[in-house]
C-alpha positions in Angstrom: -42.2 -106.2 -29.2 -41.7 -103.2 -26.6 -41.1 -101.1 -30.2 -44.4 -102.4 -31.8 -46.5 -101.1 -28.4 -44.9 -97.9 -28.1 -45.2 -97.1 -31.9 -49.3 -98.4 -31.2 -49.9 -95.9 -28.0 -48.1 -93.0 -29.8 -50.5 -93.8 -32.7 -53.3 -93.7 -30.0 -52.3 -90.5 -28.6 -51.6 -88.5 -31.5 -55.0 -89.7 -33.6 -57.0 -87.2 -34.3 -60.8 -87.8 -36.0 -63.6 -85.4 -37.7 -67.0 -85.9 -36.7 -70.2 -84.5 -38.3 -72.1 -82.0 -36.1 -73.3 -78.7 -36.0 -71.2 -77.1 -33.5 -68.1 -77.8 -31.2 -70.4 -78.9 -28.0 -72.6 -80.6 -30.2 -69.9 -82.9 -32.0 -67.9 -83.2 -28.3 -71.7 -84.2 -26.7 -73.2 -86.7 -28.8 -70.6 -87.5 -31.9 -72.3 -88.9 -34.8 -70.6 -89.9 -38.2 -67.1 -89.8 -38.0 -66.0 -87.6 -41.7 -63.4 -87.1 -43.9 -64.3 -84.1 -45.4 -68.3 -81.9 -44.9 -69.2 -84.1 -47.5 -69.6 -87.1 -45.4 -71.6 -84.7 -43.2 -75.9 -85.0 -43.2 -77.2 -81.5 -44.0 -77.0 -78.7 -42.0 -74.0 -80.6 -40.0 -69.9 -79.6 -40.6 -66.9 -81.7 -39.7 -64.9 -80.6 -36.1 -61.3 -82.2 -35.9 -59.2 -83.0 -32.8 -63.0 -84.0 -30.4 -61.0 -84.5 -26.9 -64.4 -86.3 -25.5 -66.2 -87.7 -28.3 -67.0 -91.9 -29.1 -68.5 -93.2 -32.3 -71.8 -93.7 -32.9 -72.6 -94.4 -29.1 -74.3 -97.5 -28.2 -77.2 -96.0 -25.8 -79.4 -93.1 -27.3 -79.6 -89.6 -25.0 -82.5 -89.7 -22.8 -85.7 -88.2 -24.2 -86.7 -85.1 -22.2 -89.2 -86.2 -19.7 -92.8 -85.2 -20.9 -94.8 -82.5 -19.8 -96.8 -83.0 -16.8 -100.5 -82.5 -18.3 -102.7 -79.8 -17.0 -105.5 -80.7 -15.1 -108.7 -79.2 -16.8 -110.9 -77.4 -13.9 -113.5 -80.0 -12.1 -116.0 -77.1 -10.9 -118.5 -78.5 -8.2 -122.3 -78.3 -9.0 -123.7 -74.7 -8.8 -119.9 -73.3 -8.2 -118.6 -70.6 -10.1 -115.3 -71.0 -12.3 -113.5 -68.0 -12.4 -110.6 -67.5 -9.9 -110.4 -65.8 -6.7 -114.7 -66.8 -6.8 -117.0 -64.6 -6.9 -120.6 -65.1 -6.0 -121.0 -68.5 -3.8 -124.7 -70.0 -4.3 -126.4 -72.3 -2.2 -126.4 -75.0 -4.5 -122.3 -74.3 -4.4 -122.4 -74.9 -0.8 -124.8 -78.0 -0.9 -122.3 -80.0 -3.4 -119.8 -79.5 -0.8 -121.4 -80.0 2.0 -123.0 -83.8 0.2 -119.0 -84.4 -0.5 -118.5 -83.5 3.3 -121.2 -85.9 4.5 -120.1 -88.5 1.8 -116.3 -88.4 3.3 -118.0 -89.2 6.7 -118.2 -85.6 8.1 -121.3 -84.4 10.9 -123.9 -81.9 10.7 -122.3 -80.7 14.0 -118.8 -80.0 11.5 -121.1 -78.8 8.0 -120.6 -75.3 8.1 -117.5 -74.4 9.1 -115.6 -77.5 6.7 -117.8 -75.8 3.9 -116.8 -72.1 4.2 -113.4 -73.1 4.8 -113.6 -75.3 1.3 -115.3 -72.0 -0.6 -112.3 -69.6 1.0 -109.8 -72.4 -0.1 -110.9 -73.2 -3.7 -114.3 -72.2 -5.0 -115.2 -75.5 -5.2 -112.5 -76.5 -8.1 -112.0 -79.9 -7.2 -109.0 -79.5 -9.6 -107.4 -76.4 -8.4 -103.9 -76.1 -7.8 -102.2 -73.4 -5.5 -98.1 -73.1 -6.1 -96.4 -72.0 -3.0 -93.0 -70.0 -2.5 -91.5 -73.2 -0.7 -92.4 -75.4 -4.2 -95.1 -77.0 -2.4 -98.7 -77.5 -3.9 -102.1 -77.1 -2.5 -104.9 -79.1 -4.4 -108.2 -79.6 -4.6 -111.4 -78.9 -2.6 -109.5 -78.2 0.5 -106.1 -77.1 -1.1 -104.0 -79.9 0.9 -100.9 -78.9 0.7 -98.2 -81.5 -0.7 -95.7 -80.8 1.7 -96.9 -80.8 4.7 -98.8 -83.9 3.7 -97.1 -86.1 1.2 -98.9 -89.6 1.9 -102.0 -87.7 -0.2 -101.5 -88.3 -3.6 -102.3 -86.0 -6.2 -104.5 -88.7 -7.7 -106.4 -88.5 -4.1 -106.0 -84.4 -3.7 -107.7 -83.6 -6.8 -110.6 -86.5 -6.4 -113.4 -84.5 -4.2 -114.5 -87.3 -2.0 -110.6 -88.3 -1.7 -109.8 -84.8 -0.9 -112.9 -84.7 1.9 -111.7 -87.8 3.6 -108.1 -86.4 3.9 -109.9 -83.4 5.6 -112.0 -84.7 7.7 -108.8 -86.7 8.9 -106.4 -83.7 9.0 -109.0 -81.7 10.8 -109.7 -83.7 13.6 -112.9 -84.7 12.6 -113.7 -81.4 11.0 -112.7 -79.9 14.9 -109.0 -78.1 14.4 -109.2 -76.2 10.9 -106.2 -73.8 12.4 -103.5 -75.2 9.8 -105.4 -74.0 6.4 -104.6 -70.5 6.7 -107.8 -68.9 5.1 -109.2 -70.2 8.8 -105.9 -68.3 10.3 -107.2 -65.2 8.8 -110.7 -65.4 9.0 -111.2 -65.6 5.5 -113.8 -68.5 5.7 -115.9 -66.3 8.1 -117.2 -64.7 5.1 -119.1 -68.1 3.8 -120.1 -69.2 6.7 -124.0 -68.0 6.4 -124.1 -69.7 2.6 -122.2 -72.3 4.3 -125.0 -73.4 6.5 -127.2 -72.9 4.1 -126.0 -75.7 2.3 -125.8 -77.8 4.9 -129.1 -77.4 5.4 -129.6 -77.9 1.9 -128.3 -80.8 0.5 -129.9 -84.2 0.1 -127.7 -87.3 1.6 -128.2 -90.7 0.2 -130.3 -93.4 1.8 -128.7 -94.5 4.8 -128.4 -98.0 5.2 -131.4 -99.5 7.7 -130.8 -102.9 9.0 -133.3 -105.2 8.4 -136.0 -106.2 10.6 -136.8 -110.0 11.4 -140.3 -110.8 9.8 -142.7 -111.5 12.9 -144.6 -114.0 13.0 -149.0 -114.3 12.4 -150.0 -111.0 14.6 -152.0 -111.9 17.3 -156.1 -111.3 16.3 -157.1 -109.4 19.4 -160.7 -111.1 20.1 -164.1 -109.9 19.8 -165.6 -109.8 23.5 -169.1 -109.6 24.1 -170.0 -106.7 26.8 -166.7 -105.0 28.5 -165.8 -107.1 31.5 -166.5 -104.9 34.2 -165.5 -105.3 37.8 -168.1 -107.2 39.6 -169.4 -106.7 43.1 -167.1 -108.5 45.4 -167.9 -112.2 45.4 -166.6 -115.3 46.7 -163.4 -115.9 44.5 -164.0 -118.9 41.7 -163.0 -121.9 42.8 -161.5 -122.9 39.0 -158.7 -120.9 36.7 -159.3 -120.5 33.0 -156.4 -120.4 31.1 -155.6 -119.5 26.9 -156.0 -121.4 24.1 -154.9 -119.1 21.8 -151.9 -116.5 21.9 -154.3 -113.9 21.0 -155.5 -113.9 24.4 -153.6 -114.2 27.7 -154.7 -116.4 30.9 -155.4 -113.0 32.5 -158.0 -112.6 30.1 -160.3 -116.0 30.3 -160.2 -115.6 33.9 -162.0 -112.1 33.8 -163.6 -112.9 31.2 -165.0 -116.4 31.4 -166.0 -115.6 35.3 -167.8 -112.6 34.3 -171.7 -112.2 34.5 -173.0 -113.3 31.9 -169.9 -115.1 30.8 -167.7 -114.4 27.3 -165.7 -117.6 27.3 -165.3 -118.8 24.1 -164.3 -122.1 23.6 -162.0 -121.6 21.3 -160.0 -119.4 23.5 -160.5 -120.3 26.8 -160.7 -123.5 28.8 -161.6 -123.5 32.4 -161.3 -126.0 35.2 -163.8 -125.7 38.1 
């Protein structure tokens, strides 16, 4: 018995195999068809003898090489320009950023300075993407960076209202712009008078009014004969008059009603003497 295993490992040991491939690495790495001769090769393939690391036909396929990451196509803001640095910056640039600024929940107060720092920081690409040396990315409207903030998505950084919210949040309420450096250099100082045009500009939704409780019959002020005016002093009437009808008040029947001559109507008035 000891014979039989060492004759089997010394078989083990000393077996050598062909397999089809087109190079050394390539029949070592992934070993297809083990061969006899180049015939039982596919084309374009050759047999390599003596593979130190190869296994037959291995049961779990390589990995596919993971797929391109798909280029987001520019999203240019109404009235915007697309080329890149921007050139020209219209109002009607400045008012689509200042609606998205106002939409995210941003203040007049805050309007120009979030929109010129927006214009220095992208143009108003919602879609553009700026690389940094550190392998960071800035994206969208307000280039926030991934770094520095990784709880905004890409999903959310490229999405203009998305992206406004995050800066209205980063910025303090659109108060502390000093981390986004075109505000470090003053680059945002240029846009700041088409800035405010546009915040002057643009046309905000209907804000929502809450609803006011139906009143009931409006009182029908009354049709008095002559003006009650302030008689001469007289002894005081011995009776009150009081309303009948919420269009008048009790103050009312008792000027009127006591007056000279009288307007007391009955339907409006009574009077005790």
């Amino acid at each position: 018995m000891l014979a039989i295993t060492l004759f089997i490992a010394a078989s083990a040991v000393s077996e050598t195999r062909n397999y089809c491939g087109s190079s050394w690495t390539d029949a070592n790495g992934r070993c297809q068809d083990s061969c006899a001769t180049n015939f039982d090769c596919t084309n374009g393939e050759h047999c390599y003898d003596q593979c130190v690391s190869c296994k037959v036909n291995p049961t779990t396929p390589p990995s596919p090489p993971p797929a391109p990451t798909p280029t987001l196509q520019p999203y240019i803001m109404p009235g915007c320009p697309s080329e890149h640095p921007p050139g020209q910056i219209s109002a009607k640039c400045a008012e689509s950023i200042a609606l998205v600024w106002h939409n995210s929940g941003g203040n007049t107060s805050t309007c120009q300075l979030a929109v010129s720092v927006a214009l220095a920081e992208s143009g108003g690409d919602a879609h553009v993407s700026g690389p940094n040396s550190d392998g960071s990315i800035d994206r969208g409207l307000w280039q926030i960076n991934s770094r520095w903030h990784p709880e905004v998505s890409d999903a959310c950084g490229y999405n203009p209202d998305c992206n406004g919210k995050e800066a209205l949040r980063i910025s303090r309420q659109g108060t502390d712009w000093s981390t986004w450096v075109t505000f470090q250099q003053g680059i945002n100082t240029k846009f700041l008078t088409i800035s405010a045009q546009g915040c002057a500009g643009y046309t905000p939704g209907p804000s929502p009014v809450s609803p006011t409780p139906s009143p009931g019959p409006s009182p029908v002020s009354p049709t008095p004969g002559p003006s009650p005016v302030s008689p001469t002093p007289s002894p005081a009437p011995s009776g009150k008059c009081h309303s009948l009808s919420p269009s008048v008040t009790d103050a009312w029947c008792n000027l009127n009603c006591f007056y000279t001559p009288p307007n007391c109507p009955a339907s409006l008035c009574k009077c005790s003497r």
